[in-house]
C-alpha positions as CSV (number, residue, x, y, z in Angstrom):
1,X,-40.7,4.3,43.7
2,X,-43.9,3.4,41.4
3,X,-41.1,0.9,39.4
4,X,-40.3,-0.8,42.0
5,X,-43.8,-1.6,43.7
6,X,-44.9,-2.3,40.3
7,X,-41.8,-4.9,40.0
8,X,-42.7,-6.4,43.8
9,X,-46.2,-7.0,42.3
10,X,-45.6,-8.4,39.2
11,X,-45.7,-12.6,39.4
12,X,-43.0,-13.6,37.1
13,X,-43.6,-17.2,34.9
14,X,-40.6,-19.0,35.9
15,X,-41.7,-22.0,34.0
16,X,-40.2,-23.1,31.4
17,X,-42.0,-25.0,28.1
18,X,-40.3,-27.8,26.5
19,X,-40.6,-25.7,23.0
20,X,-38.5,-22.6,24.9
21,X,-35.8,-24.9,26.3
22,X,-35.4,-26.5,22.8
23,X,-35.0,-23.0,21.2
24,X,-32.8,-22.1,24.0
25,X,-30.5,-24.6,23.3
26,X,-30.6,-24.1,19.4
27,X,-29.5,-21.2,20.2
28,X,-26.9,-22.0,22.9
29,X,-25.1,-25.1,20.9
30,X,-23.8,-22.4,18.2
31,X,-22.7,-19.9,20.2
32,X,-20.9,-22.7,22.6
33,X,-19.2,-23.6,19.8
34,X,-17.5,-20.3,18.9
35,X,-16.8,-19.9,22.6
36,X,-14.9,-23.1,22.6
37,X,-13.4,-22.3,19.5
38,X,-11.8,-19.2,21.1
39,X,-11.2,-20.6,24.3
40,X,-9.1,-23.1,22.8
41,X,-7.1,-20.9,20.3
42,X,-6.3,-18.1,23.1
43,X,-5.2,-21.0,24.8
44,X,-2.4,-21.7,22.5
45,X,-1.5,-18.0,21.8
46,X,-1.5,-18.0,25.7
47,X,1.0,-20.8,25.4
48,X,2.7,-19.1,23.2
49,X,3.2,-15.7,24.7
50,X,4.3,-17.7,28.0
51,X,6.9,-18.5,26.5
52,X,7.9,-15.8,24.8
53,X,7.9,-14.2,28.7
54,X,10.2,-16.8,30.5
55,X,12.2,-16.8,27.3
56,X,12.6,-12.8,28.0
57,X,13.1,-13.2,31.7
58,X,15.6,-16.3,31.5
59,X,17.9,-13.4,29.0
60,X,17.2,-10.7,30.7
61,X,20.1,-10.3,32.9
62,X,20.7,-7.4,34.6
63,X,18.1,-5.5,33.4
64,X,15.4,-4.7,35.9
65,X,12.7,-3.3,33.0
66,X,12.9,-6.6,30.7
67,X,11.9,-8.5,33.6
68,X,9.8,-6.5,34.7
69,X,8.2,-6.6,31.3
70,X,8.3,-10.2,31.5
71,X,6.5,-10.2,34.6
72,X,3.6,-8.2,33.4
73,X,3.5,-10.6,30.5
74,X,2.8,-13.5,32.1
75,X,1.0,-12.0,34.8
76,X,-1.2,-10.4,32.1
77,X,-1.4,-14.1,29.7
78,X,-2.7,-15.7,33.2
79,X,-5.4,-13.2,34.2
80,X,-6.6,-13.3,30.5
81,X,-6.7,-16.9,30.8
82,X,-8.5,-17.2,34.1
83,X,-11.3,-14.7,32.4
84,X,-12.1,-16.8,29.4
85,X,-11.9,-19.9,31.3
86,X,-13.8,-18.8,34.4
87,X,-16.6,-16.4,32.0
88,X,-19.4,-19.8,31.7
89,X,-19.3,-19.8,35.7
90,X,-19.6,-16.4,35.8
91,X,-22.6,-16.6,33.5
92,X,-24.3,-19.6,34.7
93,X,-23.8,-18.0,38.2
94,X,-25.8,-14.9,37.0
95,X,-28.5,-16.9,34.9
């Protein structure tokens, strides 16, 4: 309980100098970069593995588990997708 009244009664700085927002974004520019970087090239693997999936449904026939499989691929391809694309919003909603 003494944390919590101590955090009630603390008075927080919320502004921000012009020196802090330019490290901030030194910081942030790099580290966008890579994030791009890997959103793009999970991108393409994605592409790639979406394929592979309706390539494996499309032959699978009669067989009920190699759909299935393919299924969970492209199901899996698209929620992994949706995370890394979605992941700034999620951020910036929590900043």
């Amino acid at each position: 309980m003494p944390a919590a009244l101590a955090a009630e009664r603390a008075e927080l700085d919320t502004d921000i100098s012009a020196e802090d927002q330019a490290r901030f974004d030194a910081i942030l520019q790099p580290v966008m970069k890579i994030y791009n970087f890997i959103k793009y090239v999970s991108s393409a693997v994605a592409v790639i593995f979406l394929l592979y999936a309706g390539i494996s449904f499309m032959s699978s026939g009669s067989d009920p588990r190699q759909r299935d499989t393919a299924k969970s691929i492209a199901t899996y391809v698209i929620l992994g997708l949706l995370i890394i694309w979605a992941a700034p919003m999620v951020v910036q909603l929590l900043i």
